[in-house]
N, C-alpha and C positions, 0 to 999 in steps of 0.2 A: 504494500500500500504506500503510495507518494506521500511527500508532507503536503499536508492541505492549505498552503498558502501562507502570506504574510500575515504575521499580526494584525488587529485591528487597529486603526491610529484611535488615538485620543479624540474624545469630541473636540476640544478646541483644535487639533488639526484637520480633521473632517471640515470643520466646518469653514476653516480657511481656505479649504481646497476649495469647498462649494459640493462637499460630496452630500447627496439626499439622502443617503441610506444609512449613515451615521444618526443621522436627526432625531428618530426615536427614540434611539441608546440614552442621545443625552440628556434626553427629560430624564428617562431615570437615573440617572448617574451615570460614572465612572466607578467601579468600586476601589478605590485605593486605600490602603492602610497609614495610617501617619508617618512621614516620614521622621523619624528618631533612631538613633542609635543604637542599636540592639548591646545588653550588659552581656557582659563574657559570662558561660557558663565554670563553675567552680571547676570541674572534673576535667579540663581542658588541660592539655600537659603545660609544664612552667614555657618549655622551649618555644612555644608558639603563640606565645601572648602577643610579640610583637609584629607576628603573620597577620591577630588578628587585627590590634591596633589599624593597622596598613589597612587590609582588607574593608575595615568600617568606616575609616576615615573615609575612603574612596567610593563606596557606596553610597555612601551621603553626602558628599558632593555630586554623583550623579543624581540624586534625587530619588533614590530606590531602598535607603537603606529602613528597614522597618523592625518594628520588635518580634512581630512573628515570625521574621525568619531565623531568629537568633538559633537555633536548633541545628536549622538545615546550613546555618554559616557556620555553627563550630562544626560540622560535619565534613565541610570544604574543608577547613583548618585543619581537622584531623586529617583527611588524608594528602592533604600536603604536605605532613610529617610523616605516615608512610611511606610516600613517595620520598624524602627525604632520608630516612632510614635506609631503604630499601640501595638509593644510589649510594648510601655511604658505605653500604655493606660492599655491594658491587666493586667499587673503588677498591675495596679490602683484597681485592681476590686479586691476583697476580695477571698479566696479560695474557700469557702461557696454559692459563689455567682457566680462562676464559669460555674458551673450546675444546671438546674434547674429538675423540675420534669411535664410533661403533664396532664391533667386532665385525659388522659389513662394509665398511670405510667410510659410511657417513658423516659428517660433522653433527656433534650432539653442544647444545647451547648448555652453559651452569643453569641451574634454576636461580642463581640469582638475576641473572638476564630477564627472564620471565616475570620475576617479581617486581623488575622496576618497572616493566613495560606494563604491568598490569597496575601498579600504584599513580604512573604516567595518565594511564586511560579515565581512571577514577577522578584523578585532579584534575582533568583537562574536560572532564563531562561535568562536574561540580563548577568549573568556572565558568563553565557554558549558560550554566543555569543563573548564574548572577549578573553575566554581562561582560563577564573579564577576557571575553577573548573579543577583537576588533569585529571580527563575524555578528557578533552576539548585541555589541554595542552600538549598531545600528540601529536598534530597535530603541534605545534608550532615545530620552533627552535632555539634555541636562537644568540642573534649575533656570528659572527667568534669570536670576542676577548675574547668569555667569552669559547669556546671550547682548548680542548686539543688536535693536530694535524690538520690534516683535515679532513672535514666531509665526502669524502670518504674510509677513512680512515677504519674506521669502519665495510665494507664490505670489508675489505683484509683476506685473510684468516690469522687469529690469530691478527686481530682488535681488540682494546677494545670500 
């Protein structure tokens, strides 16, 4: 099954464009969560306080950062220290020892190869979900104060 399209825009961009089928939506809202800082959870390891510092600062300057995703953001957190782990172990293992050879001649990868490639996929689908890869961040947009005019702005003819 395809992905089913792009996000919906916001009603106020809907309705900059001039789109009619947004229209309905915005009578009844947008649902959005307040934007606030989500508190680090206590069970959070020491090493990654300052992943998440980063991590929240950033999310709230784009305008996304909220309390109820504190859960699903130390969970990013988490396995960015996985993935951290994982490469430090990696690191550990001698170059020579990297690969091995099968009693059929095939090249056999460490399982620590495996682990970082799997703690890699994990972190990299976790950022996906917050906006932290360039792909992702398209859909975002960032507060009023950080834009130059207005955000319909932009669709006038001879916008920038």
């Amino acid at each position: 099954m395809g992905a089913r399209g792009p996000a919906r825009d916001d009603p106020e961009t809907a309705k900059a464009k001039g789109s009619n089928r947004q229209s309905g939506r915005a009578k009844e809202g947008f649902p959005m969560p307040p934007n606030e800082r989500p508190q680090m959870p206590t069970w959070l390891g020491a090493g990654l306080v300052d992943f998440w510092d980063e991590a929240v600062e950033q999310l709230f300057q784009m305008g996304v950062a909220a309390t109820c995703d504190r859960h699903a953001l130390a969970a990013m957190v988490e396995s960015f220290g996985a993935y951290q782990d994982a490469l430090t172990a990696y690191r550990g293992i001698a170059p020579e020892d990297r690969y091995a050879v099968s009693r059929g001649g095939a090249p056999v990868k460490h399982p620590a190869i495996g682990e970082v490639n799997v703690a890699r996929k994990e972190f990299l689908a976790a950022c996906k979900a917050f906006g932290f890869l360039p792909t992702e961040r398209q859909r975002l947009r960032a507060n009023k104060g950080n834009q130059k005019g207005a955000p319909e702005d932009k669709f006038k003819p001879g916008g920038k």
